[in-house]
N, C-alpha and C positions, 0 to 999 in steps of 0.2 A: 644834629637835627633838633628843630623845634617841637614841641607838643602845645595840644591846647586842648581845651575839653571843651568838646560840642554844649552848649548848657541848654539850647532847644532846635527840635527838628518839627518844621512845619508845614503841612500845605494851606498858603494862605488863600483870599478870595479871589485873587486872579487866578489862582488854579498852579502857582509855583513854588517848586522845595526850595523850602528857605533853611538856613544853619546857621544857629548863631553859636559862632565862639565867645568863649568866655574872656580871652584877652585882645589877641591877634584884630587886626584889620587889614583888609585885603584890598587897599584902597587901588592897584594899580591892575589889578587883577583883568581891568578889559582890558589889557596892552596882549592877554595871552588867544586872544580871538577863538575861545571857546567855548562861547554863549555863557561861561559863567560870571557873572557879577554881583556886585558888592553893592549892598544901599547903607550909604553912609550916614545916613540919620537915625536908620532902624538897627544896624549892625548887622548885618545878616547876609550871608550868600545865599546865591537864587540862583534857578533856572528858567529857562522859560516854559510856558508850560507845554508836558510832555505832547507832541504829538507823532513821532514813531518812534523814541525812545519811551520806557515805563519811569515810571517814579524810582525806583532801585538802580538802573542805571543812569540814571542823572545824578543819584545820590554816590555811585562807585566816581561816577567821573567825577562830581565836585572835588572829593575828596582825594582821587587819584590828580589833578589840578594843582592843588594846594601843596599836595608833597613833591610831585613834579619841579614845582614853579616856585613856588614859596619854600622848600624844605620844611614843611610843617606838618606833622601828623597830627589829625584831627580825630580825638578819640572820644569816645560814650563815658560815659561813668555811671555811678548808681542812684546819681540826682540830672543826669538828662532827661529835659520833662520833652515830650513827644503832645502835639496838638493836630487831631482832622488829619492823622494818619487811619488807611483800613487797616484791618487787623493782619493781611499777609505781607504788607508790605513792613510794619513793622515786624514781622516775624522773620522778615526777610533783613531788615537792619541790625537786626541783635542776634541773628546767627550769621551773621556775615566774619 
């Protein structure tokens, strides 16, 4: 199995968790038809934005997706910068 270290988690202005790893590219990632995708200019996987799932569960399934599909674990480290996260929802990522 692959690793890669998340190096940021964001909700950007559209209102979607984005993740970017640090090496990894998830370029084929729509062929797995579960609303997660990859923008290939920004680096980053996305959702879209939540409307009956939370922010925590789109962030469990990106990541359940990835090592699913990709064989990749996507992990935090002590230099993952977090942007226009609330404060439970990151509370909810770093005790996950």
């Amino acid at each position: 199995m692959k690793t890669d270290v998340i190096i940021l988690i964001e909700i950007d202005d559209l209102g979607r968790l984005c993740i970017c790893p640090e090496k990894e590219e998830f370029t084929l990632i729509f062929r797995t038809a579960t609303e997660v995708h990859w923008d290939g200019k920004g680096r980053f996987l996305y959702s879209p934005k939540p409307q009956e799932w939370s922010y925590f569960e789109w962030y469990k399934h990106i990541t359940s997706v990835v090592m699913e599909e990709f064989n990749c674990e996507l992990l935090l480290n002590s230099n993952t910068r977090f942007d226009n996260l609330p404060e439970n929802l990151l509370n909810q990522i770093l005790l996950k």
